[in-house]
PDB file of N, H, CA, C and O in Angstrom:
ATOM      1  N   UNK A   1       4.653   7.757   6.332  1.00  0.00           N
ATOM      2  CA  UNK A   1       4.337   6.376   6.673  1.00  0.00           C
ATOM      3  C   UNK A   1       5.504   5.791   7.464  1.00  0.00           C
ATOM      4  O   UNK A   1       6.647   5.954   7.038  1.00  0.00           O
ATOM      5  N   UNK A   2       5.293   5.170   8.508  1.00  0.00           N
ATOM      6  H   UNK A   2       4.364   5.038   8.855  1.00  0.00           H
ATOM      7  CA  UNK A   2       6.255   4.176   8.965  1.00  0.00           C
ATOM      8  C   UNK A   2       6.070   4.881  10.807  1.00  0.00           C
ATOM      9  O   UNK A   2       5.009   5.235  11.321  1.00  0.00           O
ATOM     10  N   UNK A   3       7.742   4.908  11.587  1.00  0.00           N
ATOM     11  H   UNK A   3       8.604   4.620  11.169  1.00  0.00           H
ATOM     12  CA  UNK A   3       7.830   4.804  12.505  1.00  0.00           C
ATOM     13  C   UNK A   3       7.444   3.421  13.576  1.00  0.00           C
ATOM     14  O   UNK A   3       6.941   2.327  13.317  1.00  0.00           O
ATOM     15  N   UNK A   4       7.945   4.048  14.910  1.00  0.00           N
ATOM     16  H   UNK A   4       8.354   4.936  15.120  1.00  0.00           H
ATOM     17  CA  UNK A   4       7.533   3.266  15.958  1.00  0.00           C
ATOM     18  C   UNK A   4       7.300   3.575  17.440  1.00  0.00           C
ATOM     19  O   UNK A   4       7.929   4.591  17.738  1.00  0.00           O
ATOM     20  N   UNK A   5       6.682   3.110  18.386  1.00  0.00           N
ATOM     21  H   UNK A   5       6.171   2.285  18.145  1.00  0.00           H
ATOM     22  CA  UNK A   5       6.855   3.250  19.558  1.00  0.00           C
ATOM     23  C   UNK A   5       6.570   2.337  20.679  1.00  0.00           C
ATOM     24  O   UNK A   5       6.314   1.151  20.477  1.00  0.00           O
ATOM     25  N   UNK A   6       6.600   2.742  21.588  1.00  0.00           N
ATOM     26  H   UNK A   6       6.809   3.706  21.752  1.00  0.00           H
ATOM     27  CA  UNK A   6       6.643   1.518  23.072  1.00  0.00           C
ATOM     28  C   UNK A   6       5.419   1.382  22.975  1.00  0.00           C
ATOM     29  O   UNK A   6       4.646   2.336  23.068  1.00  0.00           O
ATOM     30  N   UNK A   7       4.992  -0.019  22.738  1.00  0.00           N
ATOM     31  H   UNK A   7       5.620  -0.794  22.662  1.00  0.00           H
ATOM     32  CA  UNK A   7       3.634  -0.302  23.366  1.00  0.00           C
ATOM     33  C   UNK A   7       3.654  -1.297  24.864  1.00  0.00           C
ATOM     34  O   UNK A   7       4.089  -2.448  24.906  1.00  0.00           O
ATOM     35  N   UNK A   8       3.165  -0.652  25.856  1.00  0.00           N
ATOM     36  H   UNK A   8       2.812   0.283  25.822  1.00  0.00           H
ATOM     37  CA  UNK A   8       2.916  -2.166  26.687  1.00  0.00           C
ATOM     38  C   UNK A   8       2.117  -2.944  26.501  1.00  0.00           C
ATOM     39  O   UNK A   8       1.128  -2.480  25.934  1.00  0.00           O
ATOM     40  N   UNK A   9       2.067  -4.247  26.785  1.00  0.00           N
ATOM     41  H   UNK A   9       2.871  -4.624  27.246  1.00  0.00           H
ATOM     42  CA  UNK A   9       0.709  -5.013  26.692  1.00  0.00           C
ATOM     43  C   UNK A   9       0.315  -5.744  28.097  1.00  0.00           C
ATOM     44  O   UNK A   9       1.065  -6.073  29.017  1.00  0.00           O
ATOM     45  N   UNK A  10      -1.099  -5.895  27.973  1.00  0.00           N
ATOM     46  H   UNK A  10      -1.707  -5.628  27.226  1.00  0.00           H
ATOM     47  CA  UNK A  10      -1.682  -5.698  29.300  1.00  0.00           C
ATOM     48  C   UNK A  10      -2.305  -7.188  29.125  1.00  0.00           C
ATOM     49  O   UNK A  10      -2.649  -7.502  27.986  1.00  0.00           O
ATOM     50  N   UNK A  11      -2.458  -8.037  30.076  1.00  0.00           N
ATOM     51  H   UNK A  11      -2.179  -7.782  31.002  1.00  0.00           H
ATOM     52  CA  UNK A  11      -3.031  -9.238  30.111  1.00  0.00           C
ATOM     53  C   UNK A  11      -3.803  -9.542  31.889  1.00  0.00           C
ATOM     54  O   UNK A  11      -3.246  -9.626  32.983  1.00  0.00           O
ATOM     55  N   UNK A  12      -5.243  -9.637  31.506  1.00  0.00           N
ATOM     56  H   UNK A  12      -5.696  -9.569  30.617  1.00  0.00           H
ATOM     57  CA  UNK A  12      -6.150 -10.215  32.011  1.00  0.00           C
ATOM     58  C   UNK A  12      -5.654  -8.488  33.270  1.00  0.00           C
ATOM     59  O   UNK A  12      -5.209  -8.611  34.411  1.00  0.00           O
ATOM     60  N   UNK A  13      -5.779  -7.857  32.948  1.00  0.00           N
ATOM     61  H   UNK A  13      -6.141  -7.757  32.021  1.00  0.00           H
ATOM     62  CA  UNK A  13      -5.981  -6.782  33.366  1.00  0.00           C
ATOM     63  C   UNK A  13      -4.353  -5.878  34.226  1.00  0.00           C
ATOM     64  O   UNK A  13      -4.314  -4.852  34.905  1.00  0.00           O
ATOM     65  N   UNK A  14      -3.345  -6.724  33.835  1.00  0.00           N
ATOM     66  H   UNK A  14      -3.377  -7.557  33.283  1.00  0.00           H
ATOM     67  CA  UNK A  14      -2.274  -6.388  34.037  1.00  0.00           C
ATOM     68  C   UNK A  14      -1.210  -6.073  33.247  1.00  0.00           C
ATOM     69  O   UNK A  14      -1.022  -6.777  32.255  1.00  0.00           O
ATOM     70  N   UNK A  15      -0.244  -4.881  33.545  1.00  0.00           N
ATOM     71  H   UNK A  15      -0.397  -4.309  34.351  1.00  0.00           H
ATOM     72  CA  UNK A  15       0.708  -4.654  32.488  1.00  0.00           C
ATOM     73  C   UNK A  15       1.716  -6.076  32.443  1.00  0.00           C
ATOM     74  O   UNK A  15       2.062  -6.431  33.569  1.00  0.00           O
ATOM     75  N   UNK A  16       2.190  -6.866  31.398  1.00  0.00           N
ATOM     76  H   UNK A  16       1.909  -6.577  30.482  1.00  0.00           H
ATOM     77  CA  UNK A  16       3.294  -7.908  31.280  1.00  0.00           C
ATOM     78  C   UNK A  16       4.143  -7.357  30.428  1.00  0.00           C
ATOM     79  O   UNK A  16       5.198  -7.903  30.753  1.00  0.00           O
ATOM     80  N   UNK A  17       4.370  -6.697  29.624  1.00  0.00           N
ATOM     81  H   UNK A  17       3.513  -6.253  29.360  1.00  0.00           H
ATOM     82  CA  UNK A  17       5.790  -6.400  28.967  1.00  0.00           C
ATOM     83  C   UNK A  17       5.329  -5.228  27.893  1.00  0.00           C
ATOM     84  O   UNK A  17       4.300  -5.007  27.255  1.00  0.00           O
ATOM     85  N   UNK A  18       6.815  -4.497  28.043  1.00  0.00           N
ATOM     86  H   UNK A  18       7.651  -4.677  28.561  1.00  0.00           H
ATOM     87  CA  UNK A  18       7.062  -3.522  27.064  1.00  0.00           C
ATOM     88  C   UNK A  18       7.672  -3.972  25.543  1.00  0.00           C
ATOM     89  O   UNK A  18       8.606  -4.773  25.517  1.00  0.00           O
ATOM     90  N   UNK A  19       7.209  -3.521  24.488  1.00  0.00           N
ATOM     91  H   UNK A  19       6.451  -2.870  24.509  1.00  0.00           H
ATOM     92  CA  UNK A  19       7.510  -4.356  23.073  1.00  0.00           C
ATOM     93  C   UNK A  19       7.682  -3.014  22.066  1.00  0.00           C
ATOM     94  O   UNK A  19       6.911  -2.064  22.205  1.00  0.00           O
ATOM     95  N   UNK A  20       8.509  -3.001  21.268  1.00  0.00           N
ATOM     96  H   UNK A  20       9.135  -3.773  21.154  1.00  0.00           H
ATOM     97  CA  UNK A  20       8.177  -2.050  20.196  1.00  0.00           C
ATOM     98  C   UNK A  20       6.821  -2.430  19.063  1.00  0.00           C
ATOM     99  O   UNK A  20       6.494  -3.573  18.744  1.00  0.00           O
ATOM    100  N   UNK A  21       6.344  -1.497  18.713  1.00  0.00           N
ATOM    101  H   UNK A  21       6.610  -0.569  18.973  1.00  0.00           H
ATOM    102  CA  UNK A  21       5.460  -1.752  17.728  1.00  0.00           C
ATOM    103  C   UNK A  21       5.674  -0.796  16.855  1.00  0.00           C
ATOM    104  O   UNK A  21       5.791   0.320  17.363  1.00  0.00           O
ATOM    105  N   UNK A  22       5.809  -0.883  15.161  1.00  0.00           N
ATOM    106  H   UNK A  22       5.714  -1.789  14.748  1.00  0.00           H
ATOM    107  CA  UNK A  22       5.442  -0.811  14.629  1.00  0.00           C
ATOM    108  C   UNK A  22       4.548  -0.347  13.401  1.00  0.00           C
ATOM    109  O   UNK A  22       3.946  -1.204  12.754  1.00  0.00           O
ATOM    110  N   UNK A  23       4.443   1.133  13.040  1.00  0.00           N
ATOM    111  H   UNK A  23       4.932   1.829  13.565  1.00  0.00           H
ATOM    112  CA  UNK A  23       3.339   2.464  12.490  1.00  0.00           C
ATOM    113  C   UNK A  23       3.088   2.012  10.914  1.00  0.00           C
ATOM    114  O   UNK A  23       2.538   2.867  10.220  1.00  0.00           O
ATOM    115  N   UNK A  24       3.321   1.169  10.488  1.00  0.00           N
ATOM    116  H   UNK A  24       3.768   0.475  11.052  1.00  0.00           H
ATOM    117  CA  UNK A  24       3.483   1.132   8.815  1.00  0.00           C
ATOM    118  C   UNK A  24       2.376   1.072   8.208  1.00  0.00           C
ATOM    119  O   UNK A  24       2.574   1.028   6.994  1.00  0.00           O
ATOM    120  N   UNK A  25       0.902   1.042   8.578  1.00  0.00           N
ATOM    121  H   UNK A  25       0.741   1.078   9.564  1.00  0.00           H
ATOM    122  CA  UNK A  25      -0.044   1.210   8.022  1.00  0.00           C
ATOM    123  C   UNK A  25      -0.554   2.403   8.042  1.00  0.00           C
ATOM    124  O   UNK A  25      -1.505   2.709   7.323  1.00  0.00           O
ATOM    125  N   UNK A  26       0.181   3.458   9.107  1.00  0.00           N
ATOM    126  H   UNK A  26       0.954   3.210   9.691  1.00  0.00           H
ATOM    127  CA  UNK A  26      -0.296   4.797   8.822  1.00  0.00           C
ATOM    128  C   UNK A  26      -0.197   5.405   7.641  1.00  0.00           C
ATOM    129  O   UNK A  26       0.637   5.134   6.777  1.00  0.00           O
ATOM    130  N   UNK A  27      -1.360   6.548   7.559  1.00  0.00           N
ATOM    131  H   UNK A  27      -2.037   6.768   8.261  1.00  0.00           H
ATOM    132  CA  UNK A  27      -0.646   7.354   5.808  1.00  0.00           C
ATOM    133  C   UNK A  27       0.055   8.459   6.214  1.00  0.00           C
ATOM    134  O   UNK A  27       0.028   9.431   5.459  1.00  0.00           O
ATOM    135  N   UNK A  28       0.941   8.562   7.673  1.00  0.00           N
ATOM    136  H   UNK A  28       0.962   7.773   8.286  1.00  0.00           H
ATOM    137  CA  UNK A  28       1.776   9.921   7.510  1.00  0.00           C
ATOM    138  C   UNK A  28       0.810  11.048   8.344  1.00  0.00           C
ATOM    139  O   UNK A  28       1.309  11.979   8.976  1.00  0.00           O
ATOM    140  N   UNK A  29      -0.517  10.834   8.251  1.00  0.00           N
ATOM    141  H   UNK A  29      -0.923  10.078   7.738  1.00  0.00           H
ATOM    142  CA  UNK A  29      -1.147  12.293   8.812  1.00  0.00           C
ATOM    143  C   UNK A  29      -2.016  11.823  10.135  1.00  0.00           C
ATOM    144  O   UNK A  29      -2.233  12.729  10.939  1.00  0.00           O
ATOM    145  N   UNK A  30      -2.400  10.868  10.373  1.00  0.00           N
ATOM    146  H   UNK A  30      -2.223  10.132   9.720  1.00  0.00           H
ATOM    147  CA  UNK A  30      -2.984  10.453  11.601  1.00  0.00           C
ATOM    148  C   UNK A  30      -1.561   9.806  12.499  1.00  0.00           C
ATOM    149  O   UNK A  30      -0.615   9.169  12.034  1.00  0.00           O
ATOM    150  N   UNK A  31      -1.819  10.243  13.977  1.00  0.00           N
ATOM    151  H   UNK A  31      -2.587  10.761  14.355  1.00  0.00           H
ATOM    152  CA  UNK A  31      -1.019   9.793  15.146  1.00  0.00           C
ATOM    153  C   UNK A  31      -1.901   8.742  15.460  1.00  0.00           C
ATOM    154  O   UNK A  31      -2.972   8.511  14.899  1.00  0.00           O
ATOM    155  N   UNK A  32      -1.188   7.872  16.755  1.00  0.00           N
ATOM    156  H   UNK A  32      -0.318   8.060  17.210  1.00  0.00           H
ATOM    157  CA  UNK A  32      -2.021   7.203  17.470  1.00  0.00           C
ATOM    158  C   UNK A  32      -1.517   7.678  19.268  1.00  0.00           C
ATOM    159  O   UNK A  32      -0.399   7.637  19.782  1.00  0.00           O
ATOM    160  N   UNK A  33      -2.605   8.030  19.752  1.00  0.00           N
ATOM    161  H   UNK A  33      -3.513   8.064  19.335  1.00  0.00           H
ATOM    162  CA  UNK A  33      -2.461   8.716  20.771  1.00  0.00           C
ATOM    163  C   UNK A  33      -2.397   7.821  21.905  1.00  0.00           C
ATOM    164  O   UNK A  33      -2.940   6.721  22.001  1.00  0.00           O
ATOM    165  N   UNK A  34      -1.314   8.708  23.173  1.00  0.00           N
ATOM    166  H   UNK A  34      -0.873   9.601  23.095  1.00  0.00           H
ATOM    167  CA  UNK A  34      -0.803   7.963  24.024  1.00  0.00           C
ATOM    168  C   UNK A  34      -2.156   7.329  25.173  1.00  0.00           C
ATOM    169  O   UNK A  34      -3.243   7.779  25.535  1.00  0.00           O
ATOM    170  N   UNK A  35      -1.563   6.379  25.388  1.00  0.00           N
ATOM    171  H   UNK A  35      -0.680   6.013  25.093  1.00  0.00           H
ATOM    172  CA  UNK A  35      -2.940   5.528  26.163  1.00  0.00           C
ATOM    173  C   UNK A  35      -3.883   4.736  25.508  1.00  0.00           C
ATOM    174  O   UNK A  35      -4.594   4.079  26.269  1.00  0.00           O
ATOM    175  N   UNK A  36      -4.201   4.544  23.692  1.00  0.00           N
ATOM    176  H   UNK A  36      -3.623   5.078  23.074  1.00  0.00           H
ATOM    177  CA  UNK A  36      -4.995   4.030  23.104  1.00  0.00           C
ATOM    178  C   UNK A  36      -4.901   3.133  23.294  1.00  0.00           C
ATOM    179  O   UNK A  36      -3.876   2.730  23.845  1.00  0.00           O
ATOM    180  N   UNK A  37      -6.283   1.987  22.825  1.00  0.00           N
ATOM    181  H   UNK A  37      -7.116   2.314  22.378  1.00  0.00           H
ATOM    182  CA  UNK A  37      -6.124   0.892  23.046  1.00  0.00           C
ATOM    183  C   UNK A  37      -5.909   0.064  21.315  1.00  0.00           C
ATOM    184  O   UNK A  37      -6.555   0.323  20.300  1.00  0.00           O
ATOM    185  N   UNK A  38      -5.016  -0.750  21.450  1.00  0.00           N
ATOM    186  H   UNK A  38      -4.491  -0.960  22.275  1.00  0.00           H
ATOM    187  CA  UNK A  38      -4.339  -1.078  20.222  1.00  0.00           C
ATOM    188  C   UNK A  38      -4.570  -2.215  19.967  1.00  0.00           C
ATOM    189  O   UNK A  38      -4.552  -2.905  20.986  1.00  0.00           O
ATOM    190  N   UNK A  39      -4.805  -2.814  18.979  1.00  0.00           N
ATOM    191  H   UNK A  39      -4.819  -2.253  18.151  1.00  0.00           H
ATOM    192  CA  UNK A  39      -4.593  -3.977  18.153  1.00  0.00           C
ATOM    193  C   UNK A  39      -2.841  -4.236  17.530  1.00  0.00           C
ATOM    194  O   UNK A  39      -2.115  -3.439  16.936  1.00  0.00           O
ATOM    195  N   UNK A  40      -2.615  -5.474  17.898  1.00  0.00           N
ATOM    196  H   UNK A  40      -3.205  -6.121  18.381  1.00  0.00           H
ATOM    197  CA  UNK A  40      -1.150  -5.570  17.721  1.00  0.00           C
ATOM    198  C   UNK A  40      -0.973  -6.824  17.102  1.00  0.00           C
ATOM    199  O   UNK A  40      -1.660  -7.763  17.504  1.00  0.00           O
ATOM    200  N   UNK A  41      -0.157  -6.993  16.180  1.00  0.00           N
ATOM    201  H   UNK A  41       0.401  -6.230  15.854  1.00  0.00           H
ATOM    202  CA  UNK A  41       0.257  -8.878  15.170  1.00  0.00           C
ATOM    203  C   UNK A  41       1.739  -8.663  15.051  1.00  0.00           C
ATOM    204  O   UNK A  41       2.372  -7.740  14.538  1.00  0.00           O
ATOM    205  N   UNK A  42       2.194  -9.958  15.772  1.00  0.00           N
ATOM    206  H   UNK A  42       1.680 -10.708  16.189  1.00  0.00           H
ATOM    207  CA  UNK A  42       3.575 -10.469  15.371  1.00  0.00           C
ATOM    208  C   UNK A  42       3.690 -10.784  14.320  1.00  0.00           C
ATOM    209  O   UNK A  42       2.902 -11.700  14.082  1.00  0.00           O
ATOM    210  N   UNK A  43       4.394 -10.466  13.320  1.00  0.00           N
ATOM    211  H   UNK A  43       5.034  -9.722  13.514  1.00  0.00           H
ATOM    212  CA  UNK A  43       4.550 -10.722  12.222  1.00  0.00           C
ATOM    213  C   UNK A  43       6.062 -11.436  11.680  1.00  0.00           C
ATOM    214  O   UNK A  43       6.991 -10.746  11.261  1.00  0.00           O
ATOM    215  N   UNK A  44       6.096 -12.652  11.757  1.00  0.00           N
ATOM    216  H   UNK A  44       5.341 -13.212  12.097  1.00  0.00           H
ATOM    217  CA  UNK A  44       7.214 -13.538  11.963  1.00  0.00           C
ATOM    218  C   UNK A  44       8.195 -13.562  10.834  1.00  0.00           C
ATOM    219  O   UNK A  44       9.277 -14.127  10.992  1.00  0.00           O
ATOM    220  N   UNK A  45       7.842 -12.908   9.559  1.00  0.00           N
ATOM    221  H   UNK A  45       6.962 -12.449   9.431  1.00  0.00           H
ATOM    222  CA  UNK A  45       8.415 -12.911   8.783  1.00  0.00           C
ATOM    223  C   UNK A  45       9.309 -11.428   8.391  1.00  0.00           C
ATOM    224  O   UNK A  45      10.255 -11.156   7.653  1.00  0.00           O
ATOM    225  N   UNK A  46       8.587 -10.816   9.157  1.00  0.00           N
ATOM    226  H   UNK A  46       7.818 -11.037   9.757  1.00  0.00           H
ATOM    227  CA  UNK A  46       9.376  -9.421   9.224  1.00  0.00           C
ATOM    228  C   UNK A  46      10.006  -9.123  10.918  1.00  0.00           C
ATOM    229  O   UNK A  46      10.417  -8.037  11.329  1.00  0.00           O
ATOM    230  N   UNK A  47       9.960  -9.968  11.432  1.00  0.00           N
ATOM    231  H   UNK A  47       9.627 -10.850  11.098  1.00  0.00           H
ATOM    232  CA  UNK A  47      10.101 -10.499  13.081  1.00  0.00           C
ATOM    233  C   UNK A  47       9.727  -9.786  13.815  1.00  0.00           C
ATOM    234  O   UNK A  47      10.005  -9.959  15.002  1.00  0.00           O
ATOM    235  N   UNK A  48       8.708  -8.364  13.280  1.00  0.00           N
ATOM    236  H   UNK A  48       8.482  -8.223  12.316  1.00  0.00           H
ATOM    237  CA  UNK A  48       8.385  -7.587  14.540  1.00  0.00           C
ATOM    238  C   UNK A  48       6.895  -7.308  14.502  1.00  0.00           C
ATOM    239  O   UNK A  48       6.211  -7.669  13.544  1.00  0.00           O
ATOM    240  N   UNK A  49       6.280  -6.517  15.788  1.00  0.00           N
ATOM    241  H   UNK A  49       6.836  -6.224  16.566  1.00  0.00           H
ATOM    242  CA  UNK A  49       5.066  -6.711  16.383  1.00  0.00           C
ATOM    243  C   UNK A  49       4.762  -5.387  15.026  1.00  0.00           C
ATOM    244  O   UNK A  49       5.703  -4.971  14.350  1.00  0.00           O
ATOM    245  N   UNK A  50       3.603  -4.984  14.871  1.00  0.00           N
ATOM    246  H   UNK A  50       2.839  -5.323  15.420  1.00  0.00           H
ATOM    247  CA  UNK A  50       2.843  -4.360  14.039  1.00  0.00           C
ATOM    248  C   UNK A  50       1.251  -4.332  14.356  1.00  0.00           C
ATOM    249  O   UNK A  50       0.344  -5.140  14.558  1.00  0.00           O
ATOM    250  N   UNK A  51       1.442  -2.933  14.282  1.00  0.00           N
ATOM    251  H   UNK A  51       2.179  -2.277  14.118  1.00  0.00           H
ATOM    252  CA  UNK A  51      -0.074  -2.004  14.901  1.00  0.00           C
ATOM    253  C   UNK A  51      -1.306  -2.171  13.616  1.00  0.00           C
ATOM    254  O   UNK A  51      -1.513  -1.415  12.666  1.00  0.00           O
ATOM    255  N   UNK A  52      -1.916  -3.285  13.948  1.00  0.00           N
ATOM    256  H   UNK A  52      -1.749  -3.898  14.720  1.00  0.00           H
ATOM    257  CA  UNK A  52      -3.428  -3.706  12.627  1.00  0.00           C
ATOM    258  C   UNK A  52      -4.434  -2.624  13.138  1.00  0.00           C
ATOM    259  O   UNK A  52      -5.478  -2.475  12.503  1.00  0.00           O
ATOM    260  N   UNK A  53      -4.218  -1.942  14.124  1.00  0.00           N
ATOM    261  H   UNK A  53      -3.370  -2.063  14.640  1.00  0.00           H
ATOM    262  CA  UNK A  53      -5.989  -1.315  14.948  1.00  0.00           C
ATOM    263  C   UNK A  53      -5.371  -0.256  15.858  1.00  0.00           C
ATOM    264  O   UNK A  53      -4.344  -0.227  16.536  1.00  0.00           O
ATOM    265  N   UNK A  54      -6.421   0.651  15.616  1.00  0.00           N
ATOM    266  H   UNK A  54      -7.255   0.627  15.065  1.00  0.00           H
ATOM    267  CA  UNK A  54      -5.967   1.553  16.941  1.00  0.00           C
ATOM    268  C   UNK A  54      -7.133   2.076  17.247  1.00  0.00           C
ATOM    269  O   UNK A  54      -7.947   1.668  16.419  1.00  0.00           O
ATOM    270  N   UNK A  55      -7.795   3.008  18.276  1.00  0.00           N
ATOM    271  H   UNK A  55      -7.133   3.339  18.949  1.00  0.00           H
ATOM    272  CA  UNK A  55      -8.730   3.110  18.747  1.00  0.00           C
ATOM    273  C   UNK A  55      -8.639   4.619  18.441  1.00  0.00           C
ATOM    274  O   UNK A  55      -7.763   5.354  18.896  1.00  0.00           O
ATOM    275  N   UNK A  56      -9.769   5.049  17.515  1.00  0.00           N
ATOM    276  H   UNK A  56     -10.481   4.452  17.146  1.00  0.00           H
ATOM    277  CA  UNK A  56     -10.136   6.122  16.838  1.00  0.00           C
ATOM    278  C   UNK A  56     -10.135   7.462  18.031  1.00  0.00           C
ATOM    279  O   UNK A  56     -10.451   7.572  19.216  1.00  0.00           O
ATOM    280  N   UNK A  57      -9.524   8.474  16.837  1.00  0.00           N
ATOM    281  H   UNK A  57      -9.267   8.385  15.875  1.00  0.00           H
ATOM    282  CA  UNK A  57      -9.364   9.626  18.162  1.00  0.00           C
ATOM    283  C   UNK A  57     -10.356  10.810  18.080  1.00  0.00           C
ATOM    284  O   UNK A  57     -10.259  11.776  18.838  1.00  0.00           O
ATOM    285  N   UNK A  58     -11.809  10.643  16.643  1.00  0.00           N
ATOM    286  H   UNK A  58     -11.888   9.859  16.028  1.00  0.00           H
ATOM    287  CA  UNK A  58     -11.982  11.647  16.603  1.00  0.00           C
ATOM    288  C   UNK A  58     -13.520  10.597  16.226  1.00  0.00           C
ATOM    289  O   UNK A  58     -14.592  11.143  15.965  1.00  0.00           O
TER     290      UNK A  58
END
């Protein structure tokens, strides 16, 4: 469980910024593969972005 990596985020069909995100809801045996499309929450109390969704690989 845990880790992190670069997510960019894309707005109204353009890349705007590179951000770390976040793996802590994984259980350890699923990846999230490069290019997915992600669900992402700032989470202000732990001050960083965090991956709620990822777009199923199988």
């Amino acid at each position: 469980m845990g880790g992190s990596g670069s997510v960019t985020i894309h707005r109204n069909g353009s890349a705007t910024e590179s951000i770390t995100a976040h793996l802590n809801w994984l259980d350890g045996n699923q990846a999230v593969t490069a290019n997915s499309e992600l669900l992402i929450q700032y989470f202000r109390d732990e001050a960083k972005w965090v991956i709620v969704g990822a777009e199923c690989t199988t």
